[in-house]
N, C-alpha and C positions, 0 to 999 in steps of 0.2 A: 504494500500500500504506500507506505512512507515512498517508494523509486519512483512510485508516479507521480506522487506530488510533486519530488526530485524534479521530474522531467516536465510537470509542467511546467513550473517555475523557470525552469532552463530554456521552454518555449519547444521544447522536443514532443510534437503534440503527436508526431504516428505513434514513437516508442511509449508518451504514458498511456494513449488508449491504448494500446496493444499490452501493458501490465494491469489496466483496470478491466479490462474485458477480461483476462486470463482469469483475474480473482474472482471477477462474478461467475464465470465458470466451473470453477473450483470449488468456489466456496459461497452457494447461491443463498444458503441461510444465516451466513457470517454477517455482524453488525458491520460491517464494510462493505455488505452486498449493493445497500444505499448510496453513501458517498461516491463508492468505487463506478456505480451507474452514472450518478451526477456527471462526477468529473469525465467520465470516459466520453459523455454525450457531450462535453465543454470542449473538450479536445477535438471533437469530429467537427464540431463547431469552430473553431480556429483552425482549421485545415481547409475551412470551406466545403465542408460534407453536408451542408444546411437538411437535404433529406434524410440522413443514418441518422444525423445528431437530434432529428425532430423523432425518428422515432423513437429513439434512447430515452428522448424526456418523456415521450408521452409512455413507453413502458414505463418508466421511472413510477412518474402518477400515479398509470396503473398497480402496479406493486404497492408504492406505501402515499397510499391519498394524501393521509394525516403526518407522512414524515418530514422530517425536518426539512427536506428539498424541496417538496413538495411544489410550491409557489415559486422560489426560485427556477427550479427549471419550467414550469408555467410558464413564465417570463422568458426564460431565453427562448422556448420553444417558440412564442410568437413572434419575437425579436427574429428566430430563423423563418419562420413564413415569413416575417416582414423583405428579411434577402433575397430571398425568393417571390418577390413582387405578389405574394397572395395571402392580402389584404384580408378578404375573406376568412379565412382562415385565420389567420393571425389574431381579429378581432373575436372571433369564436373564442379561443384559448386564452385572450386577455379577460373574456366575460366569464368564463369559468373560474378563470385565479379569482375574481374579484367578487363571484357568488360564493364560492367556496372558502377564500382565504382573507375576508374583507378587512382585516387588520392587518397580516401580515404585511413586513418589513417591504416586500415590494409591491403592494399595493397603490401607492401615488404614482410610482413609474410607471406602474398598469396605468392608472385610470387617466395620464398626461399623455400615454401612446395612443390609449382609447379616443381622447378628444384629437389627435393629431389625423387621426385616422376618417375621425366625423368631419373634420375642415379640409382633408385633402383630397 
């Protein structure tokens, strides 16, 4: 776990997805099975993988609703429709985080991509 933080940090985003994917495979009920999702979907995502990385988050969700990633990857996952010019979509995934996570921590970034989305 600790080698792919290693490498995100370093910006080496093939090599930490490819240690965070390993773990989730490994070890799919380890309390790393989460983070290890997250970050691995973050890494596809700074690769420019906007679809693998959209499905990562939206497994992510799926797996743990209530986990601490939860909203966070909500967020990047629309932030990735957003790359991928579909808007649609992206607004979908921002209205979930913001029905489901209405406090959490990135909920203003939601609801300020939400208006950007209604004006653009």
């Amino acid at each position: 776990y600790r080698a792919g933080l290693v490498n995100m940090k370093a910006g080496k985003y093939a090599n930490a997805a490819g240690v965070f994917q390993g773990l989730q495979r490994k070890y799919p009920k380890s309390s790393f099975s989460e983070p290890a999702e997250y970050f691995s979907a973050n890494a596809l995502y700074e690769l420019g993988k906007f679809d693998q990385a959209i499905l990562q988050f939206n497994d992510l969700v799926m797996r743990f609703p209530r986990g601490r990633f939860a909203s966070a990857a909500l967020l990047n996952e629309a932030q990735a429709f957003m790359k991928m010019n579909d808007r649609i979509d992206a607004r979908l995934t921002l209205q979930k985080l913001l029905g489901e996570h209405p406090n959490a921590t990135e909920a203003p970034t939601a609801r300020a991509m939400m208006n950007s989305l209604a004006n653009g």
